[in-house]
ZALO-54121 format. One record per residue (C-alpha): residue number from 1; residue in three letters; x, y, z. Coordinates in steps of 0.5 Angstrom, whole numbers, plus 500, padded with zeros to 3 digits. Example, Ala and Ser with C-alpha at 12.3 -4.5 7.8 and 13.67 -1.06 7.14 Angstrom:
+-----+--------+-----+-----+-----+
: num : residu :   x :   y :   z :
+-----+--------+-----+-----+-----+
:   1 :    ALA : 525 : 491 : 516 :
:   2 :    SER : 527 : 498 : 514 :
+-----+--------+-----+-----+-----+
This chain:
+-----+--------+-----+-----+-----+
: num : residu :   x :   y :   z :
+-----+--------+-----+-----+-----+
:   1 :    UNK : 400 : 386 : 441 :
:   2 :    UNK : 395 : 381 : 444 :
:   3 :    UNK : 397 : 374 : 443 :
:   4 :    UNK : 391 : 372 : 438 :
:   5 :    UNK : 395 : 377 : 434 :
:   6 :    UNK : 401 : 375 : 436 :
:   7 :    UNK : 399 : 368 : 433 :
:   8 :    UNK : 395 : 370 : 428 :
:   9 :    UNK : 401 : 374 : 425 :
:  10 :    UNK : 406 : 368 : 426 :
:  11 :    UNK : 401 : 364 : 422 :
:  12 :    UNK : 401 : 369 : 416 :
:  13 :    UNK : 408 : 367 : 415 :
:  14 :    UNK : 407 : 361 : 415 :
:  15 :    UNK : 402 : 360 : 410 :
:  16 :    UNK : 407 : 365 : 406 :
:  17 :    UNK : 412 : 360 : 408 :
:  18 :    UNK : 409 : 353 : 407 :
:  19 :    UNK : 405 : 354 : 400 :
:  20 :    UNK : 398 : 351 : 404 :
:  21 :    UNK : 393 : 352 : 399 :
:  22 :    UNK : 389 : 357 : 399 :
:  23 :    UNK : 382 : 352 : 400 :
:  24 :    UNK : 385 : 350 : 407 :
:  25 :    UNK : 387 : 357 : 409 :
:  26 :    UNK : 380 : 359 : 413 :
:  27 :    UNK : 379 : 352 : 417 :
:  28 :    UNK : 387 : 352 : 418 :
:  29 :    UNK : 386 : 360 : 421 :
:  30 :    UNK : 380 : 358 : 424 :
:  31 :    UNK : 383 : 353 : 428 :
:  32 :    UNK : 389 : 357 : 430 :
:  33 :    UNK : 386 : 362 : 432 :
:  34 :    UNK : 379 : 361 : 434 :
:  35 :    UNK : 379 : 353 : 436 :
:  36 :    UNK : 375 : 351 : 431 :
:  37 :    UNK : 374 : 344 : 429 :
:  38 :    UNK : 377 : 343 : 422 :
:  39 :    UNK : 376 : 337 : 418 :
:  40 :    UNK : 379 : 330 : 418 :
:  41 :    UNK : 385 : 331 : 414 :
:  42 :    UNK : 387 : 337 : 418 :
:  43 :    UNK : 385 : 333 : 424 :
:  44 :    UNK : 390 : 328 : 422 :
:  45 :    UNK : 395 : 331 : 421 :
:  46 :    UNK : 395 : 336 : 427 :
:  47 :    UNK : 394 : 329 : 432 :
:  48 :    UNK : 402 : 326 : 429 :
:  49 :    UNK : 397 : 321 : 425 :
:  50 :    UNK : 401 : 320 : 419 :
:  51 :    UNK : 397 : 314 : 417 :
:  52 :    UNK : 390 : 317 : 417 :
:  53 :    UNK : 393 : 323 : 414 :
:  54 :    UNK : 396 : 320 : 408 :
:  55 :    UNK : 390 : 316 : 407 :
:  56 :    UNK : 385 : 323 : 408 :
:  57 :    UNK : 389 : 329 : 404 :
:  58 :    UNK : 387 : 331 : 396 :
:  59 :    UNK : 393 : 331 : 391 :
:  60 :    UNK : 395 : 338 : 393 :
:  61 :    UNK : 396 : 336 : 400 :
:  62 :    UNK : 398 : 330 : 399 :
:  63 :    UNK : 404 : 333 : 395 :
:  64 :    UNK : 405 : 339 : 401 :
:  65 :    UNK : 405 : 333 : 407 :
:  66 :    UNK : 411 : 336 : 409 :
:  67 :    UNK : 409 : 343 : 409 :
:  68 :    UNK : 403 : 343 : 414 :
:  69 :    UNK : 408 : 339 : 419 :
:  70 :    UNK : 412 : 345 : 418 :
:  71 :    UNK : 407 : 350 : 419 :
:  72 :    UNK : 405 : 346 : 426 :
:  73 :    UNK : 411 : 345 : 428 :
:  74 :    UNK : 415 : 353 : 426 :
:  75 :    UNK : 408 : 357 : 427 :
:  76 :    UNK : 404 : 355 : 431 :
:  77 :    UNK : 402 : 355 : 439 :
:  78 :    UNK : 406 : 347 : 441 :
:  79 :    UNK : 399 : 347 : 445 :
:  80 :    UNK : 395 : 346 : 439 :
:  81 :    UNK : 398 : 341 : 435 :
:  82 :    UNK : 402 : 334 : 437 :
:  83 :    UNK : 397 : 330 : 440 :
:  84 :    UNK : 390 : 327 : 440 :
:  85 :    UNK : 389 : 330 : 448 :
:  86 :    UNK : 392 : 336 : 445 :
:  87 :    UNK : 388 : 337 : 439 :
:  88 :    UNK : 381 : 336 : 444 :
:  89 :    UNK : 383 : 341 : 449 :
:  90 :    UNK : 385 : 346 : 444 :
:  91 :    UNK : 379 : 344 : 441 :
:  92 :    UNK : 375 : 345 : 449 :
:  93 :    UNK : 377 : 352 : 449 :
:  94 :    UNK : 374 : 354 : 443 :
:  95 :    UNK : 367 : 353 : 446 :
:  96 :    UNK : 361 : 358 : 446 :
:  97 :    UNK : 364 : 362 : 439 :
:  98 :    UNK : 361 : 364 : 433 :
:  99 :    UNK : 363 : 361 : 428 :
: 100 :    UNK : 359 : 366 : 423 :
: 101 :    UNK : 363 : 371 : 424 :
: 102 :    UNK : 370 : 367 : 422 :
: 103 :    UNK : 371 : 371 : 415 :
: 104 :    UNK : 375 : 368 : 409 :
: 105 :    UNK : 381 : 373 : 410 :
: 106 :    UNK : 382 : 376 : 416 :
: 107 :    UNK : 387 : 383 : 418 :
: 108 :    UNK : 390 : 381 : 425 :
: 109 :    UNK : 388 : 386 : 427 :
: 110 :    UNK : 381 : 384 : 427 :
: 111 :    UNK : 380 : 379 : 430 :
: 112 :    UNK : 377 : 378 : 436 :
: 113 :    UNK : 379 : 375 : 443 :
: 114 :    UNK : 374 : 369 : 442 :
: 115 :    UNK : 379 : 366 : 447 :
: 116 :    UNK : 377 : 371 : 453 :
: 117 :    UNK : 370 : 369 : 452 :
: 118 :    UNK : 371 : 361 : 452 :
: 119 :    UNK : 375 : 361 : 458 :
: 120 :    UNK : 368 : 365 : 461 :
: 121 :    UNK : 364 : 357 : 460 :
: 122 :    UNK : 370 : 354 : 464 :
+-----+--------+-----+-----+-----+
């Protein structure tokens, strides 16, 4: 098994685990996995910023915060979440991808090593 599948497949559990609203799986699967740059809500909560995050969830989010620091803390590489300088360097990696092809759901086996290509631009 690769480590996008590795990662994608512990991300499924988490999603399980956690209850994440369905709306925010795709931009959450797309940043884990493929280093896609979500939207604010989710930038706040993967860069630790409590406040902005508070300020930008919906009523769903807002009533699952606790969930999405789990589904970062317990199911996600620690490379991607935490920090500012983490998130823009996750973010870096995912450069020359095309976002197109981000299906709604995805099977882990599936999905492409998108990695591989953007390490290629460094």
């Amino acid at each position: 098994m690769t480590e996008s599948n590795e990662v994608a497949d512990e991300l499924e559990e988490g999603l399980k685990k956690y209850r994440i609203p369905s709306y925010m799986e795709r931009a959450l699967r797309a940043y884990v996995i493929h280093h896609k740059e979500p939207g604010k809500f989710l930038q706040a909560v993967i860069q630790n910023n409590l406040c902005e995050a508070v300020n930008r969830a919906d009523e769903k989010n807002m009533f699952i915060i606790r969930g999405w620091v789990g589904i970062f803390y317990n199911f996600t590489p620690s490379l991607c979440h935490g920090s500012v300088e983490k998130y823009r360097e996750w973010v870096k990696m995912g450069r020359g991808v095309d976002w197109s092809k981000i299906p709604e759901r995805m099977d882990p086996s599936e999905i492409p090593l998108f990695r591989q290509h953007a390490e290629e631009d460094f």
